[in-house]
N, C-alpha and C positions, 0 to 999 in steps of 0.2 A: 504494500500500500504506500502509496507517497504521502510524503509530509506536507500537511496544513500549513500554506504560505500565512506568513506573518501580515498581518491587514497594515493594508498602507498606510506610512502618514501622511494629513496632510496639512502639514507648516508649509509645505512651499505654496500653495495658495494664498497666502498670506490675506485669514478670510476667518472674522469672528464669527459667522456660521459653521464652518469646518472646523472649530477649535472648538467649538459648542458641543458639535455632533460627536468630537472625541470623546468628550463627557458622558455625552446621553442618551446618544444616538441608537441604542439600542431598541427593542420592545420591552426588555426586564426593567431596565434601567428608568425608563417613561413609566410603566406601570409601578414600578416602587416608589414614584414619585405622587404620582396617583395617589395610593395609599397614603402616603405621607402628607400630604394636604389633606385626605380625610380623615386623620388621627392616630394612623399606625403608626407603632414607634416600636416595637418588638419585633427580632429575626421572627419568632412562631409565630403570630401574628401576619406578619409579613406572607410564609411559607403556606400558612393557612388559606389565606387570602386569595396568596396568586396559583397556589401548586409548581411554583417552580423546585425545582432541584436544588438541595441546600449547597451544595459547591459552589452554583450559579451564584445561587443569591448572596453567598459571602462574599461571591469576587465582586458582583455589581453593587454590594455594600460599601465593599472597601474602596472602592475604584472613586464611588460617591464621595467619602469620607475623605479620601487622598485629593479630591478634584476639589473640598471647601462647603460641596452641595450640602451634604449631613454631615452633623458632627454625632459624637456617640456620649453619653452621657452614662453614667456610674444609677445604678437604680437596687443592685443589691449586690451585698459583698460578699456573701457566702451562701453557693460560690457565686465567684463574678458577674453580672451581668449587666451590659450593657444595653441602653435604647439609642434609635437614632433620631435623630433633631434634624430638620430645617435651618440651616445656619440662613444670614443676610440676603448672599448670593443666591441659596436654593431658593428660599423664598419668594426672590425677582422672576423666578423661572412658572411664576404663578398664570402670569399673563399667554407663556407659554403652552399650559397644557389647557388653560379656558380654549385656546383657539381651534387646539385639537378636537377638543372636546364638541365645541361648534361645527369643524366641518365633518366629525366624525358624524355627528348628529342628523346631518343634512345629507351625506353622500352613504357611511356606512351605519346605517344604526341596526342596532341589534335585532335581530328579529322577533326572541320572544321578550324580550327583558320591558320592563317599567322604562320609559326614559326618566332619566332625572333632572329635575330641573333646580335652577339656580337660582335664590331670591334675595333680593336687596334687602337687606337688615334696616336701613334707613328709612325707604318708604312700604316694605313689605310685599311687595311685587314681584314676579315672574321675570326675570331679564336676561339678558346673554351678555357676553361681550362683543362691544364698539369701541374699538381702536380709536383714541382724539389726539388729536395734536397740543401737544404738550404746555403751549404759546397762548392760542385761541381758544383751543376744546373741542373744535369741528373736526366731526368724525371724517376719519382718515379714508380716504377712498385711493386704488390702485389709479385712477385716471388723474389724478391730484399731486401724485410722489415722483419727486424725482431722486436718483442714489447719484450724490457725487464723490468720487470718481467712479463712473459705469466702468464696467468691465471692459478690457481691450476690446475681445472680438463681439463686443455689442455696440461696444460705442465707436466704430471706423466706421467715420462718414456721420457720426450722431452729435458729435462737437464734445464736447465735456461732459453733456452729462446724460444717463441713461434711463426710461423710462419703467416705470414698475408695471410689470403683465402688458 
C-alpha cells in the first residue's frame, strides 16, 4: 500500500482564508465547534455528541487548542480532567459557522431533523444572520464589495480591485 501524502500547505498563498482553513477546515473540526457554541465542553460529551472516533477527536482537540481556538480548563483533579473553552479568537469564528448554518439551511437541510432556529435575546424574534458593514450597518451585499488587492489572475485587465461573486 503507498503512503498517505502529507496534505499541503498552504503559506504560499499568502491568504487569511487558507491559514483559517489550516485551523478548521475540516468537518470534525466545524462540528466540534458547533458543539462548543452550544455548551459542550467535555471530550465524552463531545464523542457522545458527534460519534466521532476518540483518536480523531483528540487530534482535532488538540490541533484546536495549539491553533488559540479552545483552551482546556482544569474541572477535576482526581484524576485529571480537562474541559474545552472558546478562547477570544474561537469565539470570533461565531459569525462563521451562523453563515454555514444559513446556507446549510437553505441548500442542505436535513431531511428529517426539527430545523433550529435562532432568536434574538433582545427583541425575542426569529432571525438569521445579515452580514453589515461595520461603518454604516447596511447589510453587506456581494454586488456592493469590493477585495483590495483582487487576486492576480482575476484582477488582469480589472484594474486594482476585484469584485465579490
Amino acid at each position: 500500500m503507498a503512503p498517505v501524502p502529507a496534505p499541503k500547505n498552504l503559506d504560499y498563498l499568502d491568504c487569511s482564508v487558507a491559514n483559517t482553513l489550516e485551523l478548521i477546515g475540516d468537518r470534525w473540526s466545524l462540528l466540534i465547534l458547533r458543539d462548543a457554541f452550544m455548551g459542550v465542553r467535555r471530550f465524552e460529551d463531545f464523542h457522545d455528541d458527534l460519534g466521532i472516533a476518540r483518536n480523531i477527536l483528540s487530534a482535532r482537540l488538540d490541533r484546536l487548542v495549539r491553533g488559540g481556538i479552545l483552551e482546556t480548563r482544569r474541572y477535576q483533579d482526581h484524576p485529571p480532567r480537562d474541559e474545552y473553552v472558546l478562547t477570544t479568537s474561537g469565539k470570533d469564528l461565531f459569525d462563521v459557522l451562523l453563515a454555514m448554518w444559513r446556507w446549510g439551511d437553505r441548500w442542505v437541510p436535513p431531511p428529517d431533523a426539527e430545523p433550529r432556529e435562532l432568536y434574538h435575546t433582545q427583541c425575542g424574534e426569529v432571525t438569521r444572520m445579515v452580514p453589515a458593514c461595520e461603518h454604516c450597518g447596511g447589510e453587506l451585499k456581494r454586488s456592493e464589495l469590493r477585495i483590495r488587492p483582487g487576486l492576480a489572475v482575476v484582477s488582469v485587465g480589472l484594474g486594482a480591485e476585484a469584485g465579490v461573486g
